[in-house]
Rosetta silent file (secondary structure, phi, psi, omega in degrees, C-alpha in Angstrom):
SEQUENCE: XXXXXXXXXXXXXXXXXXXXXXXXXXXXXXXXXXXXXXXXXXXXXXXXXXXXXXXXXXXXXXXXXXXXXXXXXXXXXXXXXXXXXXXXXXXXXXXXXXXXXXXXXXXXXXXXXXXXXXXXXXXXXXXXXXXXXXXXXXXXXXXXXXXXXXXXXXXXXXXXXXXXXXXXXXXXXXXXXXXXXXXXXXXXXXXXXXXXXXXXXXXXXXXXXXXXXXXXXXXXXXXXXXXXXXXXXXXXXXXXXXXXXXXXXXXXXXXXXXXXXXXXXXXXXXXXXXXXXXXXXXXXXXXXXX
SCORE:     score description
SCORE:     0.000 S_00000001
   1 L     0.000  -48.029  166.386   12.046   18.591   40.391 S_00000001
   2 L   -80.081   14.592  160.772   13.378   16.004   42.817 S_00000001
   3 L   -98.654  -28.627 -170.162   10.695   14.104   42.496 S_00000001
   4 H   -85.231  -70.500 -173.641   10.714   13.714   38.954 S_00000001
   5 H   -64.729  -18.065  157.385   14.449   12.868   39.178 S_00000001
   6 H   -57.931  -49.274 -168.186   13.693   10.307   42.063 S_00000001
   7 H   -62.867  -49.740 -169.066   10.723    8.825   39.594 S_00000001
   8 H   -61.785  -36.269  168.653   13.373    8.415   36.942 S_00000001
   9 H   -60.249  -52.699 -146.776   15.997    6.748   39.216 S_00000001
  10 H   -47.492  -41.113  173.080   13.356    4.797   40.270 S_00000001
  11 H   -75.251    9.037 -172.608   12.107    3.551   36.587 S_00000001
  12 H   -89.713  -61.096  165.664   15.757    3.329   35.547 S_00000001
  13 H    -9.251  -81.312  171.347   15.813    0.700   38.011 S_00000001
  14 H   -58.391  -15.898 -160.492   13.284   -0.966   37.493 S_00000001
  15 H   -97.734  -35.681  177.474   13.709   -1.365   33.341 S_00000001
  16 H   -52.366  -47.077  172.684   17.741   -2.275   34.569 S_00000001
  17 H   -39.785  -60.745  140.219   16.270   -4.768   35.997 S_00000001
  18 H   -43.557  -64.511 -163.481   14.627   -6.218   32.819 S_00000001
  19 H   -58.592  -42.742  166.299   17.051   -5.597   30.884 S_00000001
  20 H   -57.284   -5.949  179.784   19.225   -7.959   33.231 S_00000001
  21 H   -79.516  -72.502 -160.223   16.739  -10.824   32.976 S_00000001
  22 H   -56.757  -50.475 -175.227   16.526  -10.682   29.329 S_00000001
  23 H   -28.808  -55.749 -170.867   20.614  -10.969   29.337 S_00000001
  24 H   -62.902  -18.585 -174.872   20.721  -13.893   31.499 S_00000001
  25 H   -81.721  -46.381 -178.257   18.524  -15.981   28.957 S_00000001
  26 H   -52.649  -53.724  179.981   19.944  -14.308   26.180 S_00000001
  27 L   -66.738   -2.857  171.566   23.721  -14.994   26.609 S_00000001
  28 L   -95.253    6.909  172.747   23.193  -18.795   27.221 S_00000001
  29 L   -69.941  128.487  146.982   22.158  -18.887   23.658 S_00000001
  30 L   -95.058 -164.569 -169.082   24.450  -19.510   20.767 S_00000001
  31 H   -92.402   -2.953  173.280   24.570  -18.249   17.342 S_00000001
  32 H   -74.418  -78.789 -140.934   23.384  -21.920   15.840 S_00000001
  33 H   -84.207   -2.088  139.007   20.544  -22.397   18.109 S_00000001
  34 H   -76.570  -40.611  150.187   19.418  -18.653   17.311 S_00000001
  35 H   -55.913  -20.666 -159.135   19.656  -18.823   14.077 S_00000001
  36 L  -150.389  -18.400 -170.741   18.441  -22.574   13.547 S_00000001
  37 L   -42.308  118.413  158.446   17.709  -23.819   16.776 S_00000001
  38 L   -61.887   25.242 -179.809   14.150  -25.849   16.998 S_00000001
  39 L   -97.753  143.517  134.643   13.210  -23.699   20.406 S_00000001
  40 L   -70.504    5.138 -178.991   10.616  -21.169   20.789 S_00000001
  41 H   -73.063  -57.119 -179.229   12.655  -19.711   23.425 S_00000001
  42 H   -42.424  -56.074  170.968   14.322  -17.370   20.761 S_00000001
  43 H   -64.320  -29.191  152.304   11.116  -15.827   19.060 S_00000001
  44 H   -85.411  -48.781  175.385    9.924  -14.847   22.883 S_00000001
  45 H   -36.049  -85.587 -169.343   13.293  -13.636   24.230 S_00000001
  46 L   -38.844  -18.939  160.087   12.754  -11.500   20.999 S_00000001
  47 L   -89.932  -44.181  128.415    9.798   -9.972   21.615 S_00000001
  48 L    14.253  -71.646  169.521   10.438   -9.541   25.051 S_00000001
  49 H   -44.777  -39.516  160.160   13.316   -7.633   23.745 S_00000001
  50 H  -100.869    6.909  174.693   11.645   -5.797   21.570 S_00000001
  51 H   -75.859  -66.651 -158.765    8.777   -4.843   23.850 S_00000001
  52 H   -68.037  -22.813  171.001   11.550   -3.402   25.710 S_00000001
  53 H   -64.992  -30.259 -174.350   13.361   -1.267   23.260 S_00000001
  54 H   -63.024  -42.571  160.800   10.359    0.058   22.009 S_00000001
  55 L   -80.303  137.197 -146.071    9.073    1.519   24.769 S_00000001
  56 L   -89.897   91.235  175.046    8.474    5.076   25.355 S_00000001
  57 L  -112.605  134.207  165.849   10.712    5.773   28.814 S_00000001
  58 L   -64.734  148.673  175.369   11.783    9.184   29.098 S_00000001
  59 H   -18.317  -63.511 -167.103   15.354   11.207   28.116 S_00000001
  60 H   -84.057    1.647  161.454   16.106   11.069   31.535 S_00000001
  61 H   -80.224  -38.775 -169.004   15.984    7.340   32.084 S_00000001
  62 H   -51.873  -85.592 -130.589   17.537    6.516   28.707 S_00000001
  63 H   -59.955  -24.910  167.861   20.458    8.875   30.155 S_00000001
  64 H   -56.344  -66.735  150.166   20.780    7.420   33.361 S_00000001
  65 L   -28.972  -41.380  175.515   21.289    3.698   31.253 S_00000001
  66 L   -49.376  -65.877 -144.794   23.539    5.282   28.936 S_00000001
  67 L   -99.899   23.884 -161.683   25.915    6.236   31.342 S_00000001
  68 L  -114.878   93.707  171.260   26.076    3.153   33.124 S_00000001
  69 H   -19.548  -62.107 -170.607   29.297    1.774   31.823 S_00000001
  70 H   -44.126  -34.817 -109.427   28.779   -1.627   32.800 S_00000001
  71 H  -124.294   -0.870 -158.393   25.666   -2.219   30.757 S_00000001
  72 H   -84.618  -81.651 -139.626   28.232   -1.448   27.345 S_00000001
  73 H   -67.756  -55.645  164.547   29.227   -5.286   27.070 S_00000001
  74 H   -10.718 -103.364 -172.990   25.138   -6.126   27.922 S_00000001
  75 H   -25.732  -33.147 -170.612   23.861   -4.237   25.453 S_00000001
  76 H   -63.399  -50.319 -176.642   26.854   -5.574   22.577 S_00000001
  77 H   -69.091  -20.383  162.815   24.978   -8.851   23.495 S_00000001
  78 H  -105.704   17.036 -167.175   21.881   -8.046   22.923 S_00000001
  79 H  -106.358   -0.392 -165.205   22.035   -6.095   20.159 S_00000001
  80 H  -100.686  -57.940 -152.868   24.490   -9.620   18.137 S_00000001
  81 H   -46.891  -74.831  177.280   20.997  -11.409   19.720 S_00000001
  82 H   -45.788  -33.176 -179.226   18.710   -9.291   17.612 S_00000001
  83 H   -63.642  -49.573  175.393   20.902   -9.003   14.464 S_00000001
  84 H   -59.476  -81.374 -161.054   20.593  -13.212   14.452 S_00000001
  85 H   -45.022  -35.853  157.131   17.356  -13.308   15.080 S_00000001
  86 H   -53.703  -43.562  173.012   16.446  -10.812   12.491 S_00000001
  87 H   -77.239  -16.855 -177.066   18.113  -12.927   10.080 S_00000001
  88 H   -84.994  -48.715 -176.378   16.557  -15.932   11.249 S_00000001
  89 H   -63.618  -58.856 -179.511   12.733  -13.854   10.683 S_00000001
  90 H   -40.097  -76.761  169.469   14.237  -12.726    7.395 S_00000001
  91 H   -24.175  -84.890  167.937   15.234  -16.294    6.146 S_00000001
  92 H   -14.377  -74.100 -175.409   12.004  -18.016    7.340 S_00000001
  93 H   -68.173  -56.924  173.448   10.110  -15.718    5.054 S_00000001
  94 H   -14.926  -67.151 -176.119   12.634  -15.824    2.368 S_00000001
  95 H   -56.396  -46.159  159.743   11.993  -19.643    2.024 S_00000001
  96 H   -24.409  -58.346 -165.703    8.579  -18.919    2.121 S_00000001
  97 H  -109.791   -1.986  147.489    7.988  -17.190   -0.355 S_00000001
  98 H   -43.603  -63.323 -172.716   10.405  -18.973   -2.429 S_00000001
  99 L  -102.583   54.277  147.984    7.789  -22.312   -1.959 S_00000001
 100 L  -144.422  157.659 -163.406    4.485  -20.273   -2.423 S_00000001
 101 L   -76.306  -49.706  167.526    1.863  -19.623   -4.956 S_00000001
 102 L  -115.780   70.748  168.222    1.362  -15.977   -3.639 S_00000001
 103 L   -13.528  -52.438  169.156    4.613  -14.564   -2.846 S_00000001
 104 H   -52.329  -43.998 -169.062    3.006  -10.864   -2.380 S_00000001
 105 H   -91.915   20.863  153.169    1.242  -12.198    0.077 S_00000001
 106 H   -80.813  -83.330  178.161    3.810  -13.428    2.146 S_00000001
 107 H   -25.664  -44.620  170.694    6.088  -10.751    1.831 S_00000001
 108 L  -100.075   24.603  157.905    3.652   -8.431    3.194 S_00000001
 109 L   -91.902   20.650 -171.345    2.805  -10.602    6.249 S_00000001
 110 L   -80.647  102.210 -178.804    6.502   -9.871    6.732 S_00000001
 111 L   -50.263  -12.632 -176.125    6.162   -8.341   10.909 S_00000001
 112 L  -141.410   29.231  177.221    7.732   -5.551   10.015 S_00000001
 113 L   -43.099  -80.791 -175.894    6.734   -4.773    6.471 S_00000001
 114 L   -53.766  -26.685  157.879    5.038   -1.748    7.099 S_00000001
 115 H   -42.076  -81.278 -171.757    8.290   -0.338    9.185 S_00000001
 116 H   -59.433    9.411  167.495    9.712   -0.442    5.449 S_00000001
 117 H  -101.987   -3.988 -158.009    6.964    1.777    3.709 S_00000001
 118 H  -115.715  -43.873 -167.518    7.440    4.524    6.464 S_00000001
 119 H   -74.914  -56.699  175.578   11.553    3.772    6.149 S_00000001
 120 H   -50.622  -56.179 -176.908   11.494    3.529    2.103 S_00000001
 121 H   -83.466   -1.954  167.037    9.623    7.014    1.767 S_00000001
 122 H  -137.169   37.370  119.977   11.324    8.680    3.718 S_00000001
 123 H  -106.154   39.403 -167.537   14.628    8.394    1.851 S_00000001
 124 L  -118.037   -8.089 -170.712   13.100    8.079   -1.362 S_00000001
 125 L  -125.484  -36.393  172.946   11.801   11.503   -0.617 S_00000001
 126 L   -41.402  -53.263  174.274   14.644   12.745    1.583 S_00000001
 127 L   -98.724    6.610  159.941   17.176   12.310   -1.563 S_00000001
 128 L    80.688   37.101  170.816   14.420   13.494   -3.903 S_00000001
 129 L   -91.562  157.978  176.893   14.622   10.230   -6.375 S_00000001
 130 L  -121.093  169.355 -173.983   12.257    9.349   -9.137 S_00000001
 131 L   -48.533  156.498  144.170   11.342    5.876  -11.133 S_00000001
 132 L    99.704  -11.329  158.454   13.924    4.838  -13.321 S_00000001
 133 L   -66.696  140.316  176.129   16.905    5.733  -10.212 S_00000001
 134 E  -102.251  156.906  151.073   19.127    3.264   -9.400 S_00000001
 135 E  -148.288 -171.580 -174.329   20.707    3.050   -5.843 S_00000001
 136 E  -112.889  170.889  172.495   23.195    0.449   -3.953 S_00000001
 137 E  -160.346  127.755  168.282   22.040   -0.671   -0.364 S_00000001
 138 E  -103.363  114.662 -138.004   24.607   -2.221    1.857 S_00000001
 139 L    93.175   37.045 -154.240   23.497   -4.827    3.617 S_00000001
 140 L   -43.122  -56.915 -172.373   20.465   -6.189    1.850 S_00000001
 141 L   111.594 -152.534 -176.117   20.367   -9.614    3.718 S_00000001
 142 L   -91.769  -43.705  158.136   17.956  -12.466    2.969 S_00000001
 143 L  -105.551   76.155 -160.554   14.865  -10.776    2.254 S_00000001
 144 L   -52.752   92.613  172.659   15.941   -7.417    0.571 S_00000001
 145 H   -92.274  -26.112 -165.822   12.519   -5.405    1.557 S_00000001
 146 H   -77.311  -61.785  169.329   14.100   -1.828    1.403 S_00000001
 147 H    18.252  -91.025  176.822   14.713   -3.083   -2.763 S_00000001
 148 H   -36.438  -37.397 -153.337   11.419   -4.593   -3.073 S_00000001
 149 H  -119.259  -20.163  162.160    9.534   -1.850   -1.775 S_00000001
 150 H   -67.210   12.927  175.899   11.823    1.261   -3.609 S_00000001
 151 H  -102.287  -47.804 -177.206   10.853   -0.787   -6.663 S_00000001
 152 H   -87.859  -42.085  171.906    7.417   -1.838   -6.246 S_00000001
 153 L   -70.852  -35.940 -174.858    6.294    1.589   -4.657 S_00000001
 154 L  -117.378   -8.104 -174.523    8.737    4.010   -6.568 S_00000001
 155 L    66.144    8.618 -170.116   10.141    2.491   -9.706 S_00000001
 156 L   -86.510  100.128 -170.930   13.364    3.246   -8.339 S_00000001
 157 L   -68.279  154.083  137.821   15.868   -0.209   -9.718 S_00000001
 158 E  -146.876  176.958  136.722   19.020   -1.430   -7.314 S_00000001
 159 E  -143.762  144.849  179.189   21.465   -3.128   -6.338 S_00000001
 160 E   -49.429  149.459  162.908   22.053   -5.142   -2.962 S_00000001
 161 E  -159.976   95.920  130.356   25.310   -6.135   -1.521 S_00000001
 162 L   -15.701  124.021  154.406   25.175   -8.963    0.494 S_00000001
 163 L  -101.855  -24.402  153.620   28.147  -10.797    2.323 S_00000001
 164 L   -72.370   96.472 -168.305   26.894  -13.438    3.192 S_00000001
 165 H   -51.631  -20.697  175.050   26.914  -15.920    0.404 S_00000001
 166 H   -76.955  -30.845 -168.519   23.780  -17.936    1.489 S_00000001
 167 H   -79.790   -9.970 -152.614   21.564  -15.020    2.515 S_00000001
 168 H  -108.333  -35.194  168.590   22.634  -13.488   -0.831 S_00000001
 169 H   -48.103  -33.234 -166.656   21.795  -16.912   -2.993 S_00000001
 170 H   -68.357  -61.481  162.463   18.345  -16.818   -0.546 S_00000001
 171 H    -4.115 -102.377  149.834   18.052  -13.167   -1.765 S_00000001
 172 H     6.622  -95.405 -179.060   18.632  -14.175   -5.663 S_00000001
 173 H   -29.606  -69.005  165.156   15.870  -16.386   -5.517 S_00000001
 174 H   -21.319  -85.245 -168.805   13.179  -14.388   -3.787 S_00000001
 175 H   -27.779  -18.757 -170.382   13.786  -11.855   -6.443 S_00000001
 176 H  -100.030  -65.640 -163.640   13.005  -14.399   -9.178 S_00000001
 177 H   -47.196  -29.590 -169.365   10.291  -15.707   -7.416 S_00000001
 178 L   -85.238  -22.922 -164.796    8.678  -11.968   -7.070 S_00000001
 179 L    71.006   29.407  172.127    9.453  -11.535  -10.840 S_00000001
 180 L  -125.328   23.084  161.989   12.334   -8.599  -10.152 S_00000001
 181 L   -34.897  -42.471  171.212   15.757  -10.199  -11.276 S_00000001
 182 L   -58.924  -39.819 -157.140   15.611   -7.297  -13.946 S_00000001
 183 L  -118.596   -1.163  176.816   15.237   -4.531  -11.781 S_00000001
 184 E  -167.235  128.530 -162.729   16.895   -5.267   -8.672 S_00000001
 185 E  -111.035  169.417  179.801   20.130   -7.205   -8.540 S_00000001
 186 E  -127.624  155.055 -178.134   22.223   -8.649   -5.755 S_00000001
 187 L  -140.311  120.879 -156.840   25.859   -8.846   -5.353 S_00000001
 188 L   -92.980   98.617 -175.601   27.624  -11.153   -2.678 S_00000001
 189 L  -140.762  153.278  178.353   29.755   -8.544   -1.306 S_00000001
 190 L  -132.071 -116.093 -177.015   30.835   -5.878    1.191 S_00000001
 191 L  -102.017  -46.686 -168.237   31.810   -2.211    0.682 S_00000001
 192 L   -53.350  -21.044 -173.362   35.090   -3.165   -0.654 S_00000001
 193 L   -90.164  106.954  135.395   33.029   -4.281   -4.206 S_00000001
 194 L  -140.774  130.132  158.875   31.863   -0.550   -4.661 S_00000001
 195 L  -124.689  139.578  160.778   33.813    1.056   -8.142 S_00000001
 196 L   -41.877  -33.971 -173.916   34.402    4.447   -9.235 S_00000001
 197 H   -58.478  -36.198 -125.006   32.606    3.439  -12.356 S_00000001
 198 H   -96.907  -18.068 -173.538   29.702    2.557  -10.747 S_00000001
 199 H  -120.927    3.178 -164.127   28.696    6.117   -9.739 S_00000001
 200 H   -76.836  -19.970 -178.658   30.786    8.579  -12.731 S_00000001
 201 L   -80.039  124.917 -149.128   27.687    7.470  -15.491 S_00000001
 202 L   -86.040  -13.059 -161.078   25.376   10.315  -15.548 S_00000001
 203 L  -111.278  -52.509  158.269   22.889    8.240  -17.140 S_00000001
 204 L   -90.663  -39.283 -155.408   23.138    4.790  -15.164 S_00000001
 205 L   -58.919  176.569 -175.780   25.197    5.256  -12.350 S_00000001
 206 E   -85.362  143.511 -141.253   23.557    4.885   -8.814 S_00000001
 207 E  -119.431  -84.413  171.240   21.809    7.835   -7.748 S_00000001
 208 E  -123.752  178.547  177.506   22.326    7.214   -4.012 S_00000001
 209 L  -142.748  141.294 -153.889   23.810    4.509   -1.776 S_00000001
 210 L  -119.463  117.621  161.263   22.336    3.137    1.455 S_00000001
 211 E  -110.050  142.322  171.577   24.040    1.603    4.324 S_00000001
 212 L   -76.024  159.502  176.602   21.665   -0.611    6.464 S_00000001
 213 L   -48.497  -34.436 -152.330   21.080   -0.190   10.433 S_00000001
 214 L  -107.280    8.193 -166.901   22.985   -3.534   10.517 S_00000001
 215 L  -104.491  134.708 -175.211   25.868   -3.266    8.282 S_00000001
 216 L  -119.774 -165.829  -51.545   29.320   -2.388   10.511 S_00000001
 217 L   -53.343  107.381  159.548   31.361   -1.179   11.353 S_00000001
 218 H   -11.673  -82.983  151.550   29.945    2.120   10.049 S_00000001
 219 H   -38.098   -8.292 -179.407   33.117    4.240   10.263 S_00000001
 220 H   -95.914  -39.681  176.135   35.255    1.814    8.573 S_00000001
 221 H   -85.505  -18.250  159.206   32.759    1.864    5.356 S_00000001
 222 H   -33.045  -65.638 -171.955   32.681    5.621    5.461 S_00000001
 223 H   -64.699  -53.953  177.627   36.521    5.971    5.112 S_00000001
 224 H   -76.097   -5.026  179.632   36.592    3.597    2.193 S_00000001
 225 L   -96.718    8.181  169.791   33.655    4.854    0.166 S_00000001
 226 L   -88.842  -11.796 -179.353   35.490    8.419    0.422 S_00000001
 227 L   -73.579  -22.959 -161.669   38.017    6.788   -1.374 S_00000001
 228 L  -116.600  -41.028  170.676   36.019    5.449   -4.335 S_00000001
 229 L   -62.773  132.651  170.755   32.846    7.673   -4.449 S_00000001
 230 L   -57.810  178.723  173.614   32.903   11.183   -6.508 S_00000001
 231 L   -85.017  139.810 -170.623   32.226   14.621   -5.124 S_00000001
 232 L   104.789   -7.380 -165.948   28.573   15.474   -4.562 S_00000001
 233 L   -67.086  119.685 -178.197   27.933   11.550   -4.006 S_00000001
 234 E  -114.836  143.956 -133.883   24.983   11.357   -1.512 S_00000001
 235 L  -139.965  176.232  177.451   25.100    8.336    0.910 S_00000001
 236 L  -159.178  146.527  144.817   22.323    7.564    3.608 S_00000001
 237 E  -151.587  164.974  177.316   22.750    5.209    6.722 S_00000001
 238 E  -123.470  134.640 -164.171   20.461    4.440    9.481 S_00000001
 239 E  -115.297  171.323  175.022   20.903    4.645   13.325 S_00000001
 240 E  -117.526  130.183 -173.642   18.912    4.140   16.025 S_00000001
 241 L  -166.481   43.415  169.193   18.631    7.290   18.590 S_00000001
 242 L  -112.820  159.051  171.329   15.390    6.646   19.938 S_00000001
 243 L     3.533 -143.623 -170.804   14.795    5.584   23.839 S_00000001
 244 L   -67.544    6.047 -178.627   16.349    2.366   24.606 S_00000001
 245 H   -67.359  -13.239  177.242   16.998    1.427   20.967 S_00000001
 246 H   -88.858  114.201   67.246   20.376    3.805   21.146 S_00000001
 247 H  -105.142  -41.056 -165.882   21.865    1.814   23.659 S_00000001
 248 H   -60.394  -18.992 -178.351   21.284   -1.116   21.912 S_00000001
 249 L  -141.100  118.388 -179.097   23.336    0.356   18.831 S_00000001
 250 L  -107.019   40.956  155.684   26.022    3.143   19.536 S_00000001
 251 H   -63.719  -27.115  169.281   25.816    4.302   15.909 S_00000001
 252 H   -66.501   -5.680 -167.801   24.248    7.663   16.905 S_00000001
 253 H   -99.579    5.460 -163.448   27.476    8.418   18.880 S_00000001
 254 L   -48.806  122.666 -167.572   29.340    7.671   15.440 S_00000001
 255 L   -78.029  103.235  159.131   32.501   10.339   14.837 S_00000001
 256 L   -30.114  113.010  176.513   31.776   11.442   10.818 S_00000001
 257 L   -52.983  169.659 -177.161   34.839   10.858    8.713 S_00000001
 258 L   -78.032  139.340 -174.046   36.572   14.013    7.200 S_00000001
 259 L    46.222   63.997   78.285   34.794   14.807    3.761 S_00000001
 260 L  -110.208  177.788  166.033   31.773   14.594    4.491 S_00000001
 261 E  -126.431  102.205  160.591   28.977   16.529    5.137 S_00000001
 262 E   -13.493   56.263 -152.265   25.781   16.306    6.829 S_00000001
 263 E   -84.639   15.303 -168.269   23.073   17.855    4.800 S_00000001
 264 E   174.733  145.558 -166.524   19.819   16.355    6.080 S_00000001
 265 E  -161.219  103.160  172.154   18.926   14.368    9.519 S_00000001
 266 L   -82.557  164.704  130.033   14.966   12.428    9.639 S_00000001
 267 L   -82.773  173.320  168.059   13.762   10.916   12.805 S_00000001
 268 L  -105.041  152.114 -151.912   11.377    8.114   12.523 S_00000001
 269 L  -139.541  114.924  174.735    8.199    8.802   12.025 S_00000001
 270 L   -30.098  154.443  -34.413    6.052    5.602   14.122 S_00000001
 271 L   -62.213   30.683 -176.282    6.036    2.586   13.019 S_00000001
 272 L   -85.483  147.061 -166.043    9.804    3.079   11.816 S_00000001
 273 L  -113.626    3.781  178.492   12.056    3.246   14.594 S_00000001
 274 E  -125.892  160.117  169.862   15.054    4.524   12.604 S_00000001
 275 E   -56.032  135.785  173.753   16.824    7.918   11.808 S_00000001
 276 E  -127.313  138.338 -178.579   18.078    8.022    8.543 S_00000001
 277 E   -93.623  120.696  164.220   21.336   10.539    8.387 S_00000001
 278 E   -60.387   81.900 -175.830   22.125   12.392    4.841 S_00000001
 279 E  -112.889  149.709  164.926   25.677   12.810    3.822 S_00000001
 280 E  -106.583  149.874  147.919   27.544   14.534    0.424 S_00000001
 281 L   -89.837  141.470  177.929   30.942   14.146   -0.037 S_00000001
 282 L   -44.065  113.960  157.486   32.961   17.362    0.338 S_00000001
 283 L   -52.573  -23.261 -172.201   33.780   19.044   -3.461 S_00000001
 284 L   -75.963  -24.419 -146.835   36.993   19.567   -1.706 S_00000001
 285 L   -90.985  132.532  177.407   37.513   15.930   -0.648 S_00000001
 286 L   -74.572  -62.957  144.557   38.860   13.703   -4.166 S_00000001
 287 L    69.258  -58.562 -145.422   38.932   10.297   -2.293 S_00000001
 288 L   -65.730  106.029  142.886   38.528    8.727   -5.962 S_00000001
 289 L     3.673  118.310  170.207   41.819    6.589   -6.622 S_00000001
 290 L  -102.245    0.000    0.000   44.065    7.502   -9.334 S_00000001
């Protein structure tokens, strides 16, 4: 037993160690030259970075990391690193496939394309929807793949809502380019554009709503969508609360607003790396406006 807790300091160490490397490179970065920047130094920090989250260290190293205050501010920085960078990977293909003759075949050279067939099925089977369901997703981004692929795989229509007006114009496009302006719409927006209307038609309304890994803060859109969503409204968002990817995002430690309820909790099932969490709203809770 104290060797196994010796092994763990020891590898705690050592991966602290890493992690402190990647920092120093990372934080001399800004958000222009990650986003836009003509370096290849971004696209290795990130895999480097993602080598590291990725890897399978045991519970009792993660916990040791966890609990190491300092490593709070660290982590904030590398997790605003990845979120750019993602968006930067996102774009890049966006444009792509905007200026190519076989779009499909872009899209699914997309690195982490198959993450979103493992991620797509299993809330498409988690909230039990069929073709011809609509649902919202918050956060689409630049390349909306969770959409694309509840559309092209399930027949299931949405629509995105973007905040960022360029990523959501980038969006737009794709979608035309893919031929799925009909079936999956975008809206340059943030939680606050969610209406009662949008979920009271039994025949249209959206069927579930989606928050992305990446859309924050996560308790703040909770509290207002109890205000506007009906009762029985079922909601999804996705955390990370695997090895070091929970430090990098402290959405798994996230306090649940009052009306709701947890009904349903996935893990990811390889390659996806995230949990997606179920919630209804409370019949008790009204939260609709008058």
């Amino acid at each position: 037993m104290v060797g196994a807790i010796g092994k763990s300091l020891e590898l705690s160490e050592f991966v602290l160690k890493e992690i402190l490397d990647l920092y120093k490179d990372i934080r001399e970065l800004s958000d222009e030259a990650i986003l836009s920047g003509s370096s290849d130094k971004p696209k290795k920090l990130f895999m480097k970075l993602d080598a590291l989250i990725t890897r399978d260290l045991g519970n009792d190293v993660v916990s040791i990391l966890l609990n190491k205050q300092e490593l709070e501010a660290i982590f904030f920085h590398l997790n605003r690193f990845r979120n750019l960078y993602t968006v930067r990977l996102e774009t890049g293909y966006a444009k792509e496939i905007f200026a190519s003759h076989s779009p499909w075949d872009i899209l699914e050279k997309f690195p982490f394309y198959k993450n979103y067939l493992r991620l797509v099925r299993t809330e498409y089977e988690g909230f039990g929807l069929k073709a011809g369901d609509r649902i919202f997703f918050l956060g689409s981004g630049p390349l909306p793949l969770t959409l694309i692929v509840f559309f092209k795989y399930y027949g299931v229509k949405g629509t995105g809502i973007e905040q960022n007006s360029e990523r959501a114009r980038l969006s737009m496009e794709v979608l035309d380019k893919l031929g799925l302006s009909k079936d999956i719409t975008i809206v340059n927006g943030s939680h606050f554009s969610m209406n009662p209307i949008d979920f009271l038609d039994t025949d249209t309304g959206v069927k579930a709503l989606m928050i992305a890994a990446q859309a924050e803060p996560k308790k703040e859109i909770l509290e207002y969508l109890l205000k506007v969503i009906p009762a029985g409204c079922r909601i999804s968002y996705r955390i990370y609360e695997k090895g070091l990817m929970k430090l990098l995002n402290r959405d798994f430690l996230l306090d649940l607003p009052e009306g709701y309820r947890e009904y349903k909790r996935i893990r990811p099932d390889p390659p996806a790396y995230n949990t997606v969490v179920f919630l209804e709203k409370k019949s008790n809770c009204s939260g609709i406006p008058e």
